[in-house]
FIMI-356506 format. One record per residue (C-alpha): residue in one letter; chain; x, y, z. Coordinates in steps of 0.02 Angstrom, whole numbers, plus 50000, padded with zeros to 5 digits. Layout:
residues N
<node "A","A",<X,Y,Z>>,
...
END
This chain:
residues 396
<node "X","A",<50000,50000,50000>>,
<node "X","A",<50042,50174,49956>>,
<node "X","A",<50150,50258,50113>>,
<node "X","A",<50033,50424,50190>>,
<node "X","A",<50204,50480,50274>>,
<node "X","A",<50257,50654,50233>>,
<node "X","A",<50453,50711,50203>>,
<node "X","A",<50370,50901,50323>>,
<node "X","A",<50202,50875,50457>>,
<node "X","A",<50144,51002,50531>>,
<node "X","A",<50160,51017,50712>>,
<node "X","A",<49985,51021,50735>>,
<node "X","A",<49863,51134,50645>>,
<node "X","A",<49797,51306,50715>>,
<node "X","A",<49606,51346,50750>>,
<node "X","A",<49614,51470,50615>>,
<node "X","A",<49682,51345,50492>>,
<node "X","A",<49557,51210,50564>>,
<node "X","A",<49399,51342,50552>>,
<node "X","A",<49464,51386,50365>>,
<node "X","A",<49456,51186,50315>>,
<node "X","A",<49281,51186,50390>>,
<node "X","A",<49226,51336,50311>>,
<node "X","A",<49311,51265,50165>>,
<node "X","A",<49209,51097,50166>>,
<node "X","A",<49040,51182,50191>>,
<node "X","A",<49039,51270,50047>>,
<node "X","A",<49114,51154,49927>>,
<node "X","A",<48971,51005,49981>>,
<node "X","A",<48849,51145,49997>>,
<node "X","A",<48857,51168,49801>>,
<node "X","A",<48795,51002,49767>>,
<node "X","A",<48629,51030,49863>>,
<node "X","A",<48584,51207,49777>>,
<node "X","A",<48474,51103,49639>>,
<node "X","A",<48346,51049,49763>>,
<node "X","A",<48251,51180,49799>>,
<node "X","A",<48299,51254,49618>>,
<node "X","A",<48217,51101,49500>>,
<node "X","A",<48054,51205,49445>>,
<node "X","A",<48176,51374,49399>>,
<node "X","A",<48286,51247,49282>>,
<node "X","A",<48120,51170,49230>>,
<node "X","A",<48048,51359,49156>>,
<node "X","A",<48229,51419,49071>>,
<node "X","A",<48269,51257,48992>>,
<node "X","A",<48108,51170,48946>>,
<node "X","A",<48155,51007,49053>>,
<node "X","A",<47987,50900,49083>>,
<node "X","A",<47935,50838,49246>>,
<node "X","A",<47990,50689,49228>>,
<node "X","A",<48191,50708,49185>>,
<node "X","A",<48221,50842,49316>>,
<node "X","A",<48260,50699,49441>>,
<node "X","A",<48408,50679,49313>>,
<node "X","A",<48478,50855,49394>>,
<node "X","A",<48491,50783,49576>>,
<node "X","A",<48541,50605,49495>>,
<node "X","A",<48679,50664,49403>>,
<node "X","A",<48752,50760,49527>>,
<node "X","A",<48752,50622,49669>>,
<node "X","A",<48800,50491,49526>>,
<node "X","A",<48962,50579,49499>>,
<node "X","A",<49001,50643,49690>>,
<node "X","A",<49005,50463,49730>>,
<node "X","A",<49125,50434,49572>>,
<node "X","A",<49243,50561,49655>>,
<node "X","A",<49215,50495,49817>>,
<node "X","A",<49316,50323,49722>>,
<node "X","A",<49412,50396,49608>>,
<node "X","A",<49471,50573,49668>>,
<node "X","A",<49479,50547,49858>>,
<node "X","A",<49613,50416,49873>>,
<node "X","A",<49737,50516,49780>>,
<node "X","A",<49777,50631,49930>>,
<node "X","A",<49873,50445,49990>>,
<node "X","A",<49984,50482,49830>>,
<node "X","A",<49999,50654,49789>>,
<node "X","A",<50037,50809,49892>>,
<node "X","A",<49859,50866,49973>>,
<node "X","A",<49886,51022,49969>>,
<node "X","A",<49913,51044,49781>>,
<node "X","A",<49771,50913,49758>>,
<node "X","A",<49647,51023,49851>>,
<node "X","A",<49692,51180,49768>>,
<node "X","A",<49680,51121,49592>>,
<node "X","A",<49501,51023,49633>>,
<node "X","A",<49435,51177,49708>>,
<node "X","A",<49521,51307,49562>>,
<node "X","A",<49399,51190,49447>>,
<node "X","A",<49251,51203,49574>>,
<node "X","A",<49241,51375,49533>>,
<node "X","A",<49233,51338,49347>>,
<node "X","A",<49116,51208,49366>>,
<node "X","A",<49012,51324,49459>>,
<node "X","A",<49008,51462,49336>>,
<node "X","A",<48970,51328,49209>>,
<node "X","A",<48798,51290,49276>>,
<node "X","A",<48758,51485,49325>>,
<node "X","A",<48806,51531,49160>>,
<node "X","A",<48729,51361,49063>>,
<node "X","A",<48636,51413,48904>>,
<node "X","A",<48565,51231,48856>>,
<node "X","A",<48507,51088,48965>>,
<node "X","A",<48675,50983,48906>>,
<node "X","A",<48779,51125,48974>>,
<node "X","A",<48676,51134,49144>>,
<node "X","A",<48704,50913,49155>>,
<node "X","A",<48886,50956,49131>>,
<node "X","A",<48909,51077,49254>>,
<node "X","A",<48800,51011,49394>>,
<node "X","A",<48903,50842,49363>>,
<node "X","A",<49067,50906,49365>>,
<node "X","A",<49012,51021,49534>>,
<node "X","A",<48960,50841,49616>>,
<node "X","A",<49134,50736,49572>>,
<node "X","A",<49234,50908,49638>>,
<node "X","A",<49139,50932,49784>>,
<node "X","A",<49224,50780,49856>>,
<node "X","A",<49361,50897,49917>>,
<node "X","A",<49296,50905,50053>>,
<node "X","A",<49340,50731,50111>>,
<node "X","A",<49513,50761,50044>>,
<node "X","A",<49522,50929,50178>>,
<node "X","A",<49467,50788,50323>>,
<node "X","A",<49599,50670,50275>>,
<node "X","A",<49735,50824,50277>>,
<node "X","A",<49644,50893,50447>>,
<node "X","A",<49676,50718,50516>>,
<node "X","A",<49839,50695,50441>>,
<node "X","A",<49913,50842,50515>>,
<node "X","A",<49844,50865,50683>>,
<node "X","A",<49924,50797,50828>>,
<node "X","A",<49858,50647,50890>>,
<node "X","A",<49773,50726,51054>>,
<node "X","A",<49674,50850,50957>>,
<node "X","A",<49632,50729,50794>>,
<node "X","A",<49462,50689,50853>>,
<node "X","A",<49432,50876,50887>>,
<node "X","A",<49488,50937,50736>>,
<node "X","A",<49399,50815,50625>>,
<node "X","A",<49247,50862,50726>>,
<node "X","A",<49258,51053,50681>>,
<node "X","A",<49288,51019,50513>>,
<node "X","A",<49159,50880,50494>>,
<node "X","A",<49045,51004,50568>>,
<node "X","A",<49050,51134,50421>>,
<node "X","A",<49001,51011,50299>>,
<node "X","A",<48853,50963,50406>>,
<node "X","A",<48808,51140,50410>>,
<node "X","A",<48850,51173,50229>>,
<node "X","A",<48723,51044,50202>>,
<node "X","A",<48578,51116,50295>>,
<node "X","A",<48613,51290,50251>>,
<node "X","A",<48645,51255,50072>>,
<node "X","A",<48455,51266,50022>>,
<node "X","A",<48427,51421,50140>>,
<node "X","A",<48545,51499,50038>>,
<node "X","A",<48486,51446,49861>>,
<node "X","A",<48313,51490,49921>>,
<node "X","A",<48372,51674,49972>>,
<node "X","A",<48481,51706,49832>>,
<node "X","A",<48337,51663,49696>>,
<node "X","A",<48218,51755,49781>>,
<node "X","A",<48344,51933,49767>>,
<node "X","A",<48417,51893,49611>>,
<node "X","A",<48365,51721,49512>>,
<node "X","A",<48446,51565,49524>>,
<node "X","A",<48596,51572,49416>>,
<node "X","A",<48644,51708,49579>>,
<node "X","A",<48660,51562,49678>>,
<node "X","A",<48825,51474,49589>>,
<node "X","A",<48877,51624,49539>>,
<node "X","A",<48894,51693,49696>>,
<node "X","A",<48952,51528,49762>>,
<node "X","A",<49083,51539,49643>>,
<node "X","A",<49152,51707,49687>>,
<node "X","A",<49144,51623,49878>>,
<node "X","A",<49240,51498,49852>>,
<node "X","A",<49383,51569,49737>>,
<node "X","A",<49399,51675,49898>>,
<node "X","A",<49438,51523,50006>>,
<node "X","A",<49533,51446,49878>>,
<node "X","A",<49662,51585,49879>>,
<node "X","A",<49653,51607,50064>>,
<node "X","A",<49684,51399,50083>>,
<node "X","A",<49816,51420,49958>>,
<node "X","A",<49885,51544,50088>>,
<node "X","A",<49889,51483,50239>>,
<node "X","A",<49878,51285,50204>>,
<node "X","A",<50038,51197,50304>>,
<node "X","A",<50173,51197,50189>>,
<node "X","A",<50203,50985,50154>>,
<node "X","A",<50300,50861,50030>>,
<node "X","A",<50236,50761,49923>>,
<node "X","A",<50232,50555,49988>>,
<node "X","A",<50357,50466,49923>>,
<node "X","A",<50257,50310,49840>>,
<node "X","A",<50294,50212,49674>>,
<node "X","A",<50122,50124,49686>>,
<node "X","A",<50035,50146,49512>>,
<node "X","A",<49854,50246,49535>>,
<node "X","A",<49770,50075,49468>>,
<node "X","A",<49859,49975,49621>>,
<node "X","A",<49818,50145,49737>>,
<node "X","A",<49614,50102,49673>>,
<node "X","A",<49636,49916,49701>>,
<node "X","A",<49685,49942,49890>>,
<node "X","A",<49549,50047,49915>>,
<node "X","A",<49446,49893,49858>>,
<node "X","A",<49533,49787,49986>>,
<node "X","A",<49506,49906,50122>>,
<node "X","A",<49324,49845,50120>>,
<node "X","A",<49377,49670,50147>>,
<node "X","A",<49521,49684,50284>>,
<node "X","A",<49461,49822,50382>>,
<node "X","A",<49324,49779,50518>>,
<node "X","A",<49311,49948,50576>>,
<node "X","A",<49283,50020,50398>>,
<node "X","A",<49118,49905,50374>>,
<node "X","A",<49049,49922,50535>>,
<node "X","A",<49070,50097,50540>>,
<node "X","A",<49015,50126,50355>>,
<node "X","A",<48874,50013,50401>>,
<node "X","A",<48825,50142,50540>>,
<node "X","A",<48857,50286,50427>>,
<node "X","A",<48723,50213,50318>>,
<node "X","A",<48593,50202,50419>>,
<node "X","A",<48617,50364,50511>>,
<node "X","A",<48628,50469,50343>>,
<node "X","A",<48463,50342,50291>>,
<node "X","A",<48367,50420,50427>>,
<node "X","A",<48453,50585,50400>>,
<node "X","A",<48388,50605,50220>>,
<node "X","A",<48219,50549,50252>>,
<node "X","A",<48201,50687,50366>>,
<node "X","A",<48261,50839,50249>>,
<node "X","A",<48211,50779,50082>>,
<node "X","A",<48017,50743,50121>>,
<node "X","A",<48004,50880,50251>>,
<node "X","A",<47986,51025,50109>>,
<node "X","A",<47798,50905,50064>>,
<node "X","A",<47697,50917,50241>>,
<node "X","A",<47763,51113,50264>>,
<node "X","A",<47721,51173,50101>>,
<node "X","A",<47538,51115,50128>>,
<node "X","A",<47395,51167,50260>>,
<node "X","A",<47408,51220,50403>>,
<node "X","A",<47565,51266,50391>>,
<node "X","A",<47594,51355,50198>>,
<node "X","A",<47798,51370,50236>>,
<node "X","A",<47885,51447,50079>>,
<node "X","A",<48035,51383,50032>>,
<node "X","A",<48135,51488,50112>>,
<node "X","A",<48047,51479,50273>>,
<node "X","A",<48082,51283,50274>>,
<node "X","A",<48266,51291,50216>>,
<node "X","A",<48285,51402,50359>>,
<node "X","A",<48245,51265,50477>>,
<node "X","A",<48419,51209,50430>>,
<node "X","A",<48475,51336,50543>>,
<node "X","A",<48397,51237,50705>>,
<node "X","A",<48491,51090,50642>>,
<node "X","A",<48654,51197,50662>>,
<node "X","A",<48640,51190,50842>>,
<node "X","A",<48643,51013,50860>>,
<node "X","A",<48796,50997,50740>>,
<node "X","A",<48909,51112,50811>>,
<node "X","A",<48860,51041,50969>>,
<node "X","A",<48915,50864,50905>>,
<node "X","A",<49092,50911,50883>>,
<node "X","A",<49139,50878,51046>>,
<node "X","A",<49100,50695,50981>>,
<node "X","A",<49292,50721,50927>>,
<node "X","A",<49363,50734,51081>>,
<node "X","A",<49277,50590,51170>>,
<node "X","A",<49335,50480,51015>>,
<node "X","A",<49513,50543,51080>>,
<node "X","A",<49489,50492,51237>>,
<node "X","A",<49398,50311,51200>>,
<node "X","A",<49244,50343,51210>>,
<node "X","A",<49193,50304,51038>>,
<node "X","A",<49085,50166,51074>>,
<node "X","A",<48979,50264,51230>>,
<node "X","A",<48960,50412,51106>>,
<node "X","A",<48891,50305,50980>>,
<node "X","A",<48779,50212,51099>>,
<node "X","A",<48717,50389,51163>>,
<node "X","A",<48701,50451,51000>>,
<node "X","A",<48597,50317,50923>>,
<node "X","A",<48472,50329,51071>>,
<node "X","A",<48440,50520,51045>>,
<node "X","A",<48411,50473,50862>>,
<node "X","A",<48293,50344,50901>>,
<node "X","A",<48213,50482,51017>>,
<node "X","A",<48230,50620,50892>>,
<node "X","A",<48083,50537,50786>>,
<node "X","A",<47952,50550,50915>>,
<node "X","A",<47972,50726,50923>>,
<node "X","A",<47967,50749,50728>>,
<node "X","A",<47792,50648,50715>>,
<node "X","A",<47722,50785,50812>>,
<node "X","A",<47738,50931,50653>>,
<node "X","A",<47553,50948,50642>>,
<node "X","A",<47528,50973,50836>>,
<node "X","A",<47688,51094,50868>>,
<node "X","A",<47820,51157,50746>>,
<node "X","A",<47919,51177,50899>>,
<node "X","A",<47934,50985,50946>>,
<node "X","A",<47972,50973,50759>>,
<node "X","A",<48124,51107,50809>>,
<node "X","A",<48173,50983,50958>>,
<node "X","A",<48176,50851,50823>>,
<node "X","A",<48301,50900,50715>>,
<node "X","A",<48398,50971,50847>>,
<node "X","A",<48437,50791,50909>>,
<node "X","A",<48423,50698,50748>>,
<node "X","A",<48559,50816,50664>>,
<node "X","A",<48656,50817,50847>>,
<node "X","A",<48655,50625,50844>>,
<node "X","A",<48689,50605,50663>>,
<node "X","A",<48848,50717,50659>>,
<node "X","A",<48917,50635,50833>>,
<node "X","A",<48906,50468,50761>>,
<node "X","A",<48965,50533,50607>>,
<node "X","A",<49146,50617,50672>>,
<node "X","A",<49153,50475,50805>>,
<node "X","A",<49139,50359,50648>>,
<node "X","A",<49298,50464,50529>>,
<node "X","A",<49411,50486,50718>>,
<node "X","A",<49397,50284,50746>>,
<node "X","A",<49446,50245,50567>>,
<node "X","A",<49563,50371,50538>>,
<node "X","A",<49677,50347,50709>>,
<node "X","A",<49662,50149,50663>>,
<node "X","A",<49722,50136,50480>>,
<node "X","A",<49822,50316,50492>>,
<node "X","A",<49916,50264,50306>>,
<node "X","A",<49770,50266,50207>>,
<node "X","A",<49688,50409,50255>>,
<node "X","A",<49613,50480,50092>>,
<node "X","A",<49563,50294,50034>>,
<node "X","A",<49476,50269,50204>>,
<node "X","A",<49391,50422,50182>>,
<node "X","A",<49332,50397,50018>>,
<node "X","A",<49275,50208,50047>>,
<node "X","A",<49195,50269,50214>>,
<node "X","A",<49098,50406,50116>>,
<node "X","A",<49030,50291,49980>>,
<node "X","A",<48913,50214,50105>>,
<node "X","A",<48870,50382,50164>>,
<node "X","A",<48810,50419,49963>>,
<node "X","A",<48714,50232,49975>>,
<node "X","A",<48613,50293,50129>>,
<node "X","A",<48569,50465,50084>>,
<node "X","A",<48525,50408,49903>>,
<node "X","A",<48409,50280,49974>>,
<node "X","A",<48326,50400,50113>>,
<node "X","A",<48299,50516,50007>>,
<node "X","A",<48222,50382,49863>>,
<node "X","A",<48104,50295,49995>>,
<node "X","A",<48041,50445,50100>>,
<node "X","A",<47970,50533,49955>>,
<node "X","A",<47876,50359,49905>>,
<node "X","A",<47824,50324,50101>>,
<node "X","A",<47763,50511,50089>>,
<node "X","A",<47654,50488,49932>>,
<node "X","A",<47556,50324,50006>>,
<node "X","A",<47551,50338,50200>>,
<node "X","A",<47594,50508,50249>>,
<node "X","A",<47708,50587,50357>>,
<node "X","A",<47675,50449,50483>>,
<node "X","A",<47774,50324,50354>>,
<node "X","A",<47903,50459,50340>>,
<node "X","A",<47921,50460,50544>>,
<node "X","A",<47945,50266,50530>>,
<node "X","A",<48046,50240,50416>>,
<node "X","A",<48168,50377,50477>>,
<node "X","A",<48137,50255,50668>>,
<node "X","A",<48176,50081,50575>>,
<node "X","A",<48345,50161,50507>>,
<node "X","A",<48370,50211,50665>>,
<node "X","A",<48311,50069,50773>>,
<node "X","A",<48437,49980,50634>>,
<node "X","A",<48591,50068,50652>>,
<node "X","A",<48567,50029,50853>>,
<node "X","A",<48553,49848,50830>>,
<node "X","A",<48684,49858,50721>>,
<node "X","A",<48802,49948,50857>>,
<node "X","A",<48747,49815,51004>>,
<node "X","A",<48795,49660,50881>>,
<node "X","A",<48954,49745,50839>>,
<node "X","A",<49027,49844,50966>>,
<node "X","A",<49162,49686,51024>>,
<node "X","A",<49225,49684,50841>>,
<node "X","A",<49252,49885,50805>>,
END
């Protein structure tokens, strides 16, 4: 296997580097969620029928989870920090692609090319892993986990906003602008590091991150979890816009992507997850975490009684999500600390199965029993993922 040893580490990374990376990672995922609540817009200026604008949120994840393979493990190979600066450079041009897109091919083109880049992100986790010391990895990972969590649930604030002032190709153009900024800042103040020595062959460096699957325990049990927590995550957020856009409520679309923001709370709180990975408490953290999922559900069942129990909600479910997700990227990435990037990557492709699927099934348990299917099926992925943790726990 490729060596993740650098010539120069950093001795440690500084908050302001660390809150950079984060800031960094929110707004590159962020870009691949702008589409959702944009599909009718692209529907009016290109002509796209109903039934292929799925194809614009397909695409998008198709190829994110192509980068997560093909893109991530590279950072065990190549220096990181040129890696990240040349995938975000193109981010940018992939983003002015799509707000300046004249045709439906070029808007496909863009939107796919902003989904395989966007996996930068994971690339700026492995580096904020790789260089911290060991006593503040979990930490670190945490904070920086964190922003793409919130990049997430602000992402469709944002696109709502933006529209609203000035019409959706604002909202990747102004992206774009954003994160050129970062870009040159990152390419600033990023921890000056050599590139790995490593004759592996980037067919072998794919290969191993095949194998990782079958000789790391850790990787499937924890991927397993991430599955199932990002399941229940996605049915949550992608069939909530369906019962708030209808009596009694009548939320625009702004109003509900500004929900997000309640969901903020709960993830920043989750970075201490981090630190009690550091201190090994992984598996108590998870155990916790699980439970206030579980939990979480009940609260969100209530949206026709109360929006604020459905504020309660995703306070916990995004608070319990993120801890078991940086708990998850801390174990894995203090166990198998060579293969950082490939870890990452393979870790994230079951995070793209399980917010594909939640996101598939919650609209279809929305269309034939309600929001009280949505509620359960966001509980059995839930009620899964804890089963899962209490048969597994001695092995991970």
């Amino acid at each position: 296997m490729p060596s993740d040893s650098f010539s120069i580490r950093s001795a440690g990374l500084s908050r302001q580097t660390v809150l950079l990376f984060a800031v960094a990672c929110g707004v590159s995922v962020a870009s691949i969620y702008y589409a959702h609540p944009l599909l009718d817009a692209f529907s009016l200026q290109f002509g796209i029928p109903a039934s292929l604008l799925g194809m614009v949120i397909t695409i998008t994840q198709i190829c994110y989870a192509l980068g997560l393979f093909f893109l991530v493990p590279l950072g065990d190979r190549i220096n990181r920090r040129g890696l990240i600066i040349v995938q975000m450079s193109l981010s940018v041009v992939s983003l002015l692609i799509v707000g300046l897109a004249q045709s439906e091919w070029m808007l496909f083109a863009g939107l796919g090319a902003v989904g395989m880049l966007a996996v930068v992100a994971q690339t700026l986790v492995a580096a904020a892993a790789h260089l911290s010391d060991s006593a503040e990895r979990g930490r670190n990972v945490g904070l920086v986990t964190s922003g793409i969590v919130i990049g997430i649930l602000l992402a469709r604030t944002f696109a709502g906003i933006m529209t609203d002032l000035a019409g959706w190709r604002s909202v990747y153009l102004v992206s774009a602008v954003l994160l050129a900024v970062i870009t040159g800042l990152l390419y600033r103040i990023f921890p000056t590091i050599q590139t790995p020595s490593s004759t592996v062959s980037y067919g072998h460096l794919l290969l191993s991150t095949l194998q990782l699957y079958r000789t790391s325990t850790l990787l499937r049990v924890r991927g397993l979890l991430a599955l199932l927590v990002f399941g229940a995550f996605s049915t949550l957020w992608t069939a909530l816009v369906l019962p708030l856009s209808q009596p009694p409520h009548n939320l625009s679309h702004t109003g509900i992507g500004a929900l997000g923001i309640a969901g903020i709370a709960g993830a920043l709180a989750a970075a201490r997850a981090g630190k009690q990975a550091d201190r090994g408490y992984g598996q108590r953290t998870t155990a916790i975490a699980l439970l206030l999922l579980i939990l979480s559900w009940i609260f969100i069942s209530w949206i026709d009684h109360t929006l604020l129990a459905l504020l309660t909600g995703i306070i916990l479910l995004d608070l319990a999500v993120q801890a078991v997700h940086v708990t998850n990227q801390t174990m894995i990435l203090t166990a198998h600390p060579d293969a950082g990037s490939r870890l990452t990557g393979a870790y994230m492709i079951f995070y793209s199965i399980g917010s594909a699927t939640g996101s598939l099934a919650s609209t279809q348990m929305y269309d034939h029993y309600g929001w009280t299917g949505v509620c359960v099926l966001g509980a059995v992925f839930s009620i899964s993922a804890f089963i899962v943790w209490l048969v597994t726990r001695r092995y991970s």
